[in-house]
Structure formats: structure tokens, C-alpha cells
C-alpha positions, -999 to 999 in steps of 0.1 A, spaced: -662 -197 426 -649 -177 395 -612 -190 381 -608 -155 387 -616 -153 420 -591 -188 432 -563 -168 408 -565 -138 430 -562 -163 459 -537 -176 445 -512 -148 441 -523 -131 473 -549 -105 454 -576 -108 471 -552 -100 505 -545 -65 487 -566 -32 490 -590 -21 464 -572 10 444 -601 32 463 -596 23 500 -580 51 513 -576 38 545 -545 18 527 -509 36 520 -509 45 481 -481 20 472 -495 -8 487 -531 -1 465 -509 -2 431 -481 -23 437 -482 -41 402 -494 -8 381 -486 26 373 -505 53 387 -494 88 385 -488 115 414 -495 153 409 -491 187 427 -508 215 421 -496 246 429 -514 285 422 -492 287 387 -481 256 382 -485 213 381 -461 194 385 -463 153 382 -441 124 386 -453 83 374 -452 57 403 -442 27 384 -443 -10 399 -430 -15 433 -433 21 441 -402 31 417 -409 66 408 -407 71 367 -409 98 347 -426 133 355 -435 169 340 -442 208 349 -472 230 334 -470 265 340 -504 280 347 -536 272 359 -548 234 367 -575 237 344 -549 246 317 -530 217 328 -560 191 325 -570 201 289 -534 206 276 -516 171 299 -548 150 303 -538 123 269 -502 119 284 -512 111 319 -539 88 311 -509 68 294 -481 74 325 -512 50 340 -523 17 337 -558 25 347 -565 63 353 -557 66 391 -543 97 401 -529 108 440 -533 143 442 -513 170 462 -535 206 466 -506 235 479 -534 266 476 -560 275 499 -556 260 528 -545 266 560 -524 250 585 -533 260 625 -522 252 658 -550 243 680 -557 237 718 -581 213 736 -594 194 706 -609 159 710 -585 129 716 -616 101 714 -598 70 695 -609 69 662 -608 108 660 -585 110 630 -608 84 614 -638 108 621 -627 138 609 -628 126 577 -671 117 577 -680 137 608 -654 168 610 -678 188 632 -678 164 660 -643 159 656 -630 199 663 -662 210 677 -658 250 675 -636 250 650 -659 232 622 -667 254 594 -691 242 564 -675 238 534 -643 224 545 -625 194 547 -599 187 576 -574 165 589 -557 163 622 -521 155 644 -518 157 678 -492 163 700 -489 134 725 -470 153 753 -496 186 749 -528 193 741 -512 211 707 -530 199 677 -517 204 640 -550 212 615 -553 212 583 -588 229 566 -588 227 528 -620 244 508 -643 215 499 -655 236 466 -612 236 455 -611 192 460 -642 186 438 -636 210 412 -600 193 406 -620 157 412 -646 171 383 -616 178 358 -599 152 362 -630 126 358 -640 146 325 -602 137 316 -612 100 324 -589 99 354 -598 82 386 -587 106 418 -579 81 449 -562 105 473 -565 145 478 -535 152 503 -516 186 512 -481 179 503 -471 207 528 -485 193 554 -475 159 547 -439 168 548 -446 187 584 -461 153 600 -432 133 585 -410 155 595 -427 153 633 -427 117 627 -389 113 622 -373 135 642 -395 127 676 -387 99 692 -420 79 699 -435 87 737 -464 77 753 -496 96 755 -490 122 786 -514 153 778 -503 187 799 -520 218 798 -506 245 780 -485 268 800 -462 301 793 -430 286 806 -410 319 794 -384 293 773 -371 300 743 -379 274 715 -349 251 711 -364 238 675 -376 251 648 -392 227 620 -392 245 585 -414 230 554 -411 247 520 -431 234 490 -444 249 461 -439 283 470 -457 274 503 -442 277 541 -453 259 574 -431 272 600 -433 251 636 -418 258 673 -410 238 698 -397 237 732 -386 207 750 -421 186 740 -445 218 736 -457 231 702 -457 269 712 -462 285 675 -470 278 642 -466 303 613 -481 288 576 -487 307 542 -495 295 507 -481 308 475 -458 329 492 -423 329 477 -407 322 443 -374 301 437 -361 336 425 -376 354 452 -374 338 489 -377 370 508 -415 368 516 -406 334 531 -375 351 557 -402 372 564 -426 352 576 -400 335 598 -382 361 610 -402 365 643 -397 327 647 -359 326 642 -353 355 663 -362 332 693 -340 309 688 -310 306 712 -271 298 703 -273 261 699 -308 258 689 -318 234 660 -337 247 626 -343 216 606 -354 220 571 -373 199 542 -381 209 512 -399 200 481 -367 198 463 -331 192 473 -315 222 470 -336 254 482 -320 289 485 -337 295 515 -310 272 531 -282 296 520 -305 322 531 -312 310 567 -273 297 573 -262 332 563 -287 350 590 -283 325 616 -247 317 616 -250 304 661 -284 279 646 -278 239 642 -296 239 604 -299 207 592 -315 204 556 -333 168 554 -343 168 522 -341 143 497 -341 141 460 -376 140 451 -388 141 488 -423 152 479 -429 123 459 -417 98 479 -437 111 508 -469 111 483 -463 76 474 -469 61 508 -492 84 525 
């Protein structure tokens, strides 16, 4: 045995997962070295460093297309890293869909990563890649399709920039399922068939990143609607977003609860929604640098 190999022993290394086991939450793959998280957006890339011990360092904004952002950033991200690996948020082309009746086999969220078409049957389409949350009191089924020609061209640039890509993640629909996560309490597996009670939704979940919306209802344990668009909306310009969620709020009784996260901290959609739906609970959840944080332990 290599001195090497006893050291890593040693120090609990060899207990740790390799930088490209995704199967492993990305703080737990770097937790001595700096790796660097980016989102890319349709006009813009943002990034933030995750330093040792998951403490989130210093970050950056390019305006314009990823490409641009790869040729122009590509020297100073190689040094926010201690060896090249990058976790990467995608917020274009996609699409977020509520779906009915999809397969609840164990392992299937395992599976749809190598074998999507058994996985969601029907709704398999070449070219795509997918992942997959399920309702555990329904058979409502949150799915994510991203174009598969979109992840490798962003894994091709940033290889020819002598980066290492160990995670492609949505960062929209990463904040949905934490959001799901945290404000559900945690129920046993009791699948019902869908049914048109006539209720009106008593929650709405709101997720607003990078210009993109993902818009979920829900009443009592049922996921009864799901409204999602990319590059939609500006900072300056929110309108497009109220839009889109108009035919969602209106069915929301006195009382009802609209809770909101967002990319950033402070979103004027907030203002916007508390001055239209003065009888609405809003809570705003969001946290300074919420995105981030969510990234860093996918």
C-alpha cells in the first residue's frame, strides 16, 4: 500500500466522494477546496466561489451570451478553483410540467438519469434530459426536461476553458423542490387518484430566478396546477411575470398562503403581489444568496 493511500486513511479521504460522483451533495465532494458555482441565464452569467467548508466567496456577473462569458471569464475562474470543477445552474430552455400517473418503481429518480424512457414512458422525448419529484399524497409529478444539445455545448466550452463540469442542475427548479421540501411536513406514501374536488387552492408556491417563473398550486395535499416560463421578466420589468400568475392568484381565497423565493433577497415582484393581493398570507423566504446556497448542497 502507497503512503498515499494509508494518509488518505488516515484523515478519513478515502471515506469522501470522488469530485465526480454525483450521486454525493456538492459540498461534501469539495470540502477542503474551492470549486466555483455558475448560472447561466439567456443574457447573462452570474458566479459565486465555494470556498472550504462550503463558505461561499467571492462572485461575478457577465452580460451577454455564455460563450462570451467563457472566452472573456474562463482565466479568472480557473483561479476562484483549486482544480477546475465547476457546478452549473442552466435557467433557458427547459421546461417545468406537472404530470399524472408516472412510475413510482424505487429507484426511479435514480433511473431517469441513464434510462429516462423507461422512467416517464409517454412522455420520453430524444434529446432530452429529465429529472423527477413526486407528490407522495397524489399521483402529481413535478418534471423537469432540459435539451441535451444546451448541457453538452456548455460541458464543450467549459472543457476547452480547462474546467471540469461536475453537476448540470436547474436552479429554478431546485429552489421549487426545496421549497416543497421545507414547507411540507414529511407524510407517508398514500397515492390518490386525481379528482376535481371544486376547491380553491389554499397555496400557492412562487419561484423567481433569473428572469424565470415556476408558479405551483395546491390544495390541501393535491398539486392541481403548475404554470412555468423561462426568460420572462426583467428586474425593471415584472409585468410578464403578474401575468403569467394572474389566473393562479385569482383562485386564491381570503386567507390563502402565497409563499415566495427568489434568486435574490429583495424582488419587486413581492411589492407587486402584496399590493394586488392585499386578503393573501405572502410570505417571502428568501435568503441572501439563496440560489447559491441551494447549489452548494444539491
Amino acid at each position: 500500500m502507497k503512503f498515499g493511500d494509508i494518509k488518505s486513511l488516515l484523515d478519513f479521504g478515502a471515506f469522501r466522494p470522488e469530485p465526480d460522483d454525483s450521486s454525493a451533495p456538492w459540498s461534501r465532494r469539495f470540502p477542503h477546496q474551492k470549486s466555483l458555482l455558475l448560472n447561466i441565464g439567456k443574457t447573462q452569467t452570474t458566479w459565486k466561489t465555494l470556498g472550504k467548508g462550503g463558505k461561499l466567496l467571492d462572485g461575478g456577473i457577465h452580460k451577454g451570451e455564455f460563450k462570451d462569458a467563457v472566452e472573456q471569464c474562463a482565466a479568472d475562474w480557473r483561479a476562484a478553483t483549486d482544480d477546475g470543477w465547476c457546478a452549473v445552474s442552466m435557467n433557458t430552455r427547459y421546461v417545468i410540467s406537472l404530470e399524472n400517473n408516472l412510475s413510482r418503481k424505487p429507484g426511479v429518480e435514480d433511473l431517469i438519469r441513464t434510462n429516462p424512457r423507461a422512467a416517464i414512458g409517454s412522455r420520453y422525448e430524444r434529446g432530452k434530459r429529465y429529472a423527477l419529484t413526486h407528490n407522495p399524497e397524489s399521483v402529481a409529478s413535478i418534471l423537469l426536461s432540459c435539451e441535451e444539445e444546451q448541457i453538452r455545448r456548455i460541458e464543450g466550452l467549459m472543457k476547452e476553458a480547462g474546467l471540469e463540469v461536475g453537476r448540470v442542475a436547474c436552479g429554478t427548479y431546485a429552489l421549487l423542490v426545496r421549497l416543497l421540501e421545507e414547507t411540507n411536513p414529511e407524510k407517508a406514501v398514500k397515492v390518490q387518484k386525481p379528482e376535481d374536488t371544486g376547491r380553491r387552492a389554499e397555496r400557492l408556491y412562487l419561484v423567481c430566478c433569473e428572469g424565470s417563473v415556476c408558479a405551483l398550486l395546491q390544495a390541501g395535499d393535491l398539486w392541481t396546477e403548475l404554470r412555468s416560463r423561462s426568460d420572462l421578466y426583467t428586474d425593471g420589468a415584472v409585468e410578464p411575470a403578474l401575468d403569467l400568475l394572474q389566473p393562479l392568484t385569482a383562485r386564491l381565497d381570503a386567507g390563502a398562503e402565497l409563499l415566495v423565493v427568489t434568486d435574490t433577497d429583495r424582488s419587486p415582484i413581492v411589492d407587486r403581489l402584496r399590493e394586488q393581493l392585499p386578503e393573501v398570507r405572502i410570505e417571502d423566504l428568501s435568503q441572501p444568496q439563496h440560489l447559491w446556497r441551494v447549489l452548494a448542497e444539491l
